[in-house]
N, C-alpha and C positions, 0 to 999 in steps of 0.2 A: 647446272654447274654451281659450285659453291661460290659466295660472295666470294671472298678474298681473291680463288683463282679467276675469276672474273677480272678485278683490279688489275692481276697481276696480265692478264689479257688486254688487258685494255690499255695498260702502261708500261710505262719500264721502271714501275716500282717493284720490289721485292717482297716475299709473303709477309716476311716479318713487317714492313714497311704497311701494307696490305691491312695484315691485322690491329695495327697500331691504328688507323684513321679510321675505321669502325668500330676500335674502344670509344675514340673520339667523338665519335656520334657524326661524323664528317659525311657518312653516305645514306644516301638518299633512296629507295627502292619503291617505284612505284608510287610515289609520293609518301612514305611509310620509315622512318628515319630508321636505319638497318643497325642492330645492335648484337650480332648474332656473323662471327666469319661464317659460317655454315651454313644460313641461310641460302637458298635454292635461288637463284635468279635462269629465267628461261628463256626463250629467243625472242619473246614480245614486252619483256618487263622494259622499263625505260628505270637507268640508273645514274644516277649525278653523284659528282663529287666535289664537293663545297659549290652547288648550283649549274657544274659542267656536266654537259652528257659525257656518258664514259661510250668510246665504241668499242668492241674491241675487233681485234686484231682476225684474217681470215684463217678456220681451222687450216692444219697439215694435216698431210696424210701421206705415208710412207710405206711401201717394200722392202724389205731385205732378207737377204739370205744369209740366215745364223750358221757360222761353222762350230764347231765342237768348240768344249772349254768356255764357252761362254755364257752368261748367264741371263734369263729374262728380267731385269730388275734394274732399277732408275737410280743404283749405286751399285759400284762396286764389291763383291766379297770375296768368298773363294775363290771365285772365278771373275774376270772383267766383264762387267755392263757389253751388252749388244749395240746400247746405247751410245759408247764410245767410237764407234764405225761412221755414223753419222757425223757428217761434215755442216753443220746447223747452227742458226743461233736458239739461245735459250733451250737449251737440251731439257733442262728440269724441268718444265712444262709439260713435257711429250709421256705417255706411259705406251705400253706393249698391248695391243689387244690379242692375247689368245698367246698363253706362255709356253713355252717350250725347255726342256729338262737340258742339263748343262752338254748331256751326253747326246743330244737330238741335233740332226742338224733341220736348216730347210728355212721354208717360206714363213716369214715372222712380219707383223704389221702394226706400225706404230704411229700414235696420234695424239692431236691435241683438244679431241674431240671427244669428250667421255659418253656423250652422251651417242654418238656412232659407235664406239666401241661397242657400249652395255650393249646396243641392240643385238650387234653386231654380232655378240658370243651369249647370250641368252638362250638359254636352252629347247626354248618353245620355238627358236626361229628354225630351228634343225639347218642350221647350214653345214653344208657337207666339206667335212675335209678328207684330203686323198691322203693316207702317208705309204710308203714304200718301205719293206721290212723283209731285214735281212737275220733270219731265222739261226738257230744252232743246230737243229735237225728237221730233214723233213716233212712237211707242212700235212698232217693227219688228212685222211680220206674222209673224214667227217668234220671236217673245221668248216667248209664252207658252207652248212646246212645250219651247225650250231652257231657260226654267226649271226647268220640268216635269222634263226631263231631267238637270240639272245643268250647270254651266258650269267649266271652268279659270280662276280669277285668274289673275293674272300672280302669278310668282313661288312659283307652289304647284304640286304633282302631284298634287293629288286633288281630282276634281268637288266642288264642293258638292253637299248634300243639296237633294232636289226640293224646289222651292218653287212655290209658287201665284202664277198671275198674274191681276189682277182690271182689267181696264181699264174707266176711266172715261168716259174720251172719248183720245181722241192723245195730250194732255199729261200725264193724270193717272192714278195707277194706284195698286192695292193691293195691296202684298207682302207673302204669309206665309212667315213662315222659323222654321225649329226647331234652327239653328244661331246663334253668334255669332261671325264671325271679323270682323279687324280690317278696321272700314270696308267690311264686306259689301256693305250694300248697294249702294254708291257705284258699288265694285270689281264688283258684278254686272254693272251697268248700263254699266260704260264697254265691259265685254268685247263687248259688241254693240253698240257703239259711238253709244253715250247721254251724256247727263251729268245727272246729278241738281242739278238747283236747288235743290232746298228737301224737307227731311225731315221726317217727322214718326212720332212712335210710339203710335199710337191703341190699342192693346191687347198684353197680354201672358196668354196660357195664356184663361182664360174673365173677366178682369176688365179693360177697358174705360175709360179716362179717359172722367170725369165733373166735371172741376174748372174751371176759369178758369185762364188763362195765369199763374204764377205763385202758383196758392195749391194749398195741399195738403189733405189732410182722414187719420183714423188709418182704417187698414182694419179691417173689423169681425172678428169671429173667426170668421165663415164664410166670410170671404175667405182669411182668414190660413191656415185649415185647407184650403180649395179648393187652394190654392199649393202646397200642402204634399203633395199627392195622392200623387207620386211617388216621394218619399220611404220611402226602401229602409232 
């Protein structure tokens, strides 16, 4: 975690506030006087601020269910923050692990924990997510083989990793994937020439949305730990 957001964990000072008493030479890092916001502080550093231990505060960890029109990001734009659903203090702290397109709906998980996150959605951990995909035609008699197999987006040189195909009936289907590239799934589905109407994210690794469109609930610590599995 960086210094400042460290402080700002550990206080109820502000970033700006944050970065202001590390210009000052006010913090302390492993006995090492920290002159750098960006400096790395890790779960065994010991940090002081004018000779105070700083502790900080215990991570969050959240569920929710993203409904359409909504955006994964820590402000506002086009569309309203997911962010703003959350009934919280200190919202600015918290980022999205594992983002989802304004048109996608489903299972979204947010934290104050970057360093759960990165692992979290790191490519090499292949955690699996389910999404549900509601097609504009058909779903080809060869898509579940070429998934299996991997496919080329446009604009890339290298297959995607296998993914499972689960059909529901023509229109409907279940995608597992242990990759996240940009607009996957969409970009799977055009290359065999589909279009994805309508997304959804039913599961991520072994934990499952359980919520109402738009409400969230805190993950328990046997979720938080399950998440955590891979972690190297």
């Amino acid at each position: 975690m960086r210094l400042d957001k460290f402080i700002c964990k550990s206080t109820e000072l502000s970033l700006t506030d944050a970065v202001a008493l590390i210009e000052n030479r006010r913090l302390v890092v492993n006995g090492i006087v920290a002159i750098e916001a960006f400096c790395q502080v890790h779960k065994n550093s010991v940090v002081t601020l004018d000779g105070e231990t700083l502790i900080p505060r215990n991570s969050r960890y959240f569920l929710l269910h993203k409904p359409t029109d909504m955006i994964c990001s820590n402000i506002d734009e086009k569309y309203p923050s997911v962010l703003n659903l959350l009934d919280v203090d200190r919202l600015s702290e918290l980022h999205i692990a594992g983002r989802l397109d304004a048109d996608t709906t489903g299972l979204v998980l947010v934290t104050d924990d970057g360093h759960w996150s990165f692992n979290l959605t790191s490519p090499k951990n292949r955690c699996q997510k389910v999404y549900k995909v509601l097609l504009s035609r058909p779903i080809s008699s060869d898509a579940t083989q070429r998934f299996l197999e991997g496919v080329l987006l446009q604009g890339e040189t290298k297959l995607t990793l296998p993914a499972t195909l689960d059909i529901i009936d023509p229109y409907n289907v279940l995608l597992t994937l242990t990759e996240g590239r940009f607009h996957q799934v969409k970009r799977m589905f055009a290359t065999i020439g589909n279009r994805v109407k309508s997304l959804h994210r039913q599961q991520i690794c072994d934990l499952e949305l359980d919520v109402e469109v738009g409400h969230w609930r805190s993950l328990t610590p046997a979720e938080v730990e399950g998440l955590s599995v891979n972690d190297q």
